[in-house]
N, C-alpha and C positions, 0 to 999 in steps of 0.2 A: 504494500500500500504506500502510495508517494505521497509527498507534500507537494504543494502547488504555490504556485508565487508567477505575477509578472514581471517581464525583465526590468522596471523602474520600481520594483519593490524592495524593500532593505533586505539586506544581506545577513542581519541576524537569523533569517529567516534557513538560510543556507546552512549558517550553524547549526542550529538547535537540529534539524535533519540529518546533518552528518553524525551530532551526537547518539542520537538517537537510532543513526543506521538504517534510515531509509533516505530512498530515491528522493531525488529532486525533480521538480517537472517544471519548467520553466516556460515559459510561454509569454507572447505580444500581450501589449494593454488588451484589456477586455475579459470579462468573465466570460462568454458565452467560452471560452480557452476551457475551461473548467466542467463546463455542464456534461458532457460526456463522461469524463473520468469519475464527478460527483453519481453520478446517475449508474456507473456498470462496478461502481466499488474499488474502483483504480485507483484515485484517489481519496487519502481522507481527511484531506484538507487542501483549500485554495483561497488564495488571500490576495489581496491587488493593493496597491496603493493609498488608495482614496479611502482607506477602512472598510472596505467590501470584503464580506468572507462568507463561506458556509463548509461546512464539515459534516461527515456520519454522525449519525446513531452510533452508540458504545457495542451493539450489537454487528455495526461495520456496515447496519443498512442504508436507504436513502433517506435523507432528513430533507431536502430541499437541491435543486441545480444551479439554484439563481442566487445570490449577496442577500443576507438576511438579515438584518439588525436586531432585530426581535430575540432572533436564536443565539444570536450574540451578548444578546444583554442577559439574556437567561442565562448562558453559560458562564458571565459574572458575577452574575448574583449567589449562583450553586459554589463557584468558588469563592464568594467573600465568605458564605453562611458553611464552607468545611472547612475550609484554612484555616480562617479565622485572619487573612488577611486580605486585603482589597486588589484586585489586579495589576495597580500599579506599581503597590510594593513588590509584587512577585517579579512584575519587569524589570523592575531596577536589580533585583538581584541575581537576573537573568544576566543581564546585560554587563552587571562586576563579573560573570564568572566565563560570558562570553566576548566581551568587547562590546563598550560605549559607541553606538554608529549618532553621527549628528548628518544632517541630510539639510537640502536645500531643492527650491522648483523655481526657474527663470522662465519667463514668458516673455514673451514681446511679436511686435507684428509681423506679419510675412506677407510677401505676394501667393496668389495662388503660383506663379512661376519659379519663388523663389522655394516653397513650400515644396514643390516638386522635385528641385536639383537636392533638397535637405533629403528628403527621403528615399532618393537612388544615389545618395551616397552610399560609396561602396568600402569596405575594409582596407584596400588599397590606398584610399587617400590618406589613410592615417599612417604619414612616415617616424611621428616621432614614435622611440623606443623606450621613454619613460613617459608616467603621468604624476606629476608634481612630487618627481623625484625618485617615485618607487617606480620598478621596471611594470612596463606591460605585460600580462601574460594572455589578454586576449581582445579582438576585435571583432564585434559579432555583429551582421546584419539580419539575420538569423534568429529565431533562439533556438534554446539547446533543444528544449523537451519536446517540440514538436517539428522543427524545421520551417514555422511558418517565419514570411519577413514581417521584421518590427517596425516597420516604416521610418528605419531611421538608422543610426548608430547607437552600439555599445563600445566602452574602451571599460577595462577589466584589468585592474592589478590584482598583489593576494590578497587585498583587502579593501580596497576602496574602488571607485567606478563613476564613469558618468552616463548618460543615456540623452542623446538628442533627436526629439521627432516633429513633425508636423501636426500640428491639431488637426483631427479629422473633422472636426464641426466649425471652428471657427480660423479666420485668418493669422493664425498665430503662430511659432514654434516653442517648443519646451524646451528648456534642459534640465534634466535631474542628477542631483551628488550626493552620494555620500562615503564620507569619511568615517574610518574607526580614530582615527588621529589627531579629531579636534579641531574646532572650529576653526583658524587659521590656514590649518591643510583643508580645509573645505573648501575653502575661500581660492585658495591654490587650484584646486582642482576645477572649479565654476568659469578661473580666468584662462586658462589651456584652451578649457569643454567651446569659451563664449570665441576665440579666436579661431580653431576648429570652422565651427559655425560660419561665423561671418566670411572668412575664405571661403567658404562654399555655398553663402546664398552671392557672394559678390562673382561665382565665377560665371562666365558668357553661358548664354543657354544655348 
């Protein structure tokens, strides 16, 4: 049974999975990425960025395919009332035993033109061989878990990463960061990810 995550979802997320010894399933923005694996048991868990998530039954059955809050909030409440501590405590002690990720999201506007050349960026155009100092170890236009494209780029060190795509609904692009290393190396990583970018909405179409 895998865990599920989109590719601009934090990276604890990859931790607590490896601990734990299962798969990762990585997949583009979008829960419908999920409904499938939620729904055949393949999955038991799928989580995106924007706090959208839904998981099994303890029994491994279907609880929902679609991001449920409801089922979320239930599953807070059930662990404030046996822990006897509040979810957020539990993250913070998560996050001492796994690494402190701090994260940031840059928007700004785009042509539909330029919007286009962002999202057929390919891995190729990324020559440099560090990202704010720690080596690359990967360039994804891809994700892993299903092979679909992410409309955009990933850049991937052993711990940190950025992701840049074009808004599907409106005229904008993103970029997403995050850092285990603390706000400053964030910061680091946002001015790379934003130069990246801008070379490639400024090149000729």
């Amino acid at each position: 049974m895998a865990v599920g995550k989109t590719v601009v979802s934090t990276q604890l997320i990859d931790r607590v999975a490896a601990r734990l010894g299962r798969k990762l399933f990585e997949v583009p923005v979008g829960f419908k990425w999920f409904s499938q694996g939620l729904h055949d048991g393949s999955l038991g868990f799928g989580g995106e960025e924007s706090a959208g998530a839904a998981f099994l039954r303890r029994n491994g059955s279907t609880w929902t395919t679609d991001k449920d809050g409801i089922v979320a909030g239930l599953l807070a409440a059930e662990i404030t009332a046996r822990c006897g501590r509040d979810p957020g405590a539990l993250y913070a002690a998560l996050a001492d035993q796994l690494g402190q990720p701090v994260a940031d999201r840059v928007e700004a506007a785009a042509s539909p033109q330029q919007k286009k050349r962002l999202a057929a960026l390919s891995p190729q155009a990324i020559t440099s061989t560090e990202l704010a100092g720690e080596p690359i170890t990967g360039v994804l236009s891809l994700a892993p878990g299903n092979g679909a494209s992410i409309g955009g780029i990933k850049v991937v060190t052993k711990g940190d990463w950025y992701a840049a795509r074009p808004s599907g609904t409106e005229d904008i692009y993103k970029i997403y960061a995050e850092s285990f290393q603390g706000t400053a190396h964030l910061q680091r990583i946002l001015g790379e990810a934003q130069t990246t970018v801008d070379s490639s909405l400024a090149a000729p179409s």
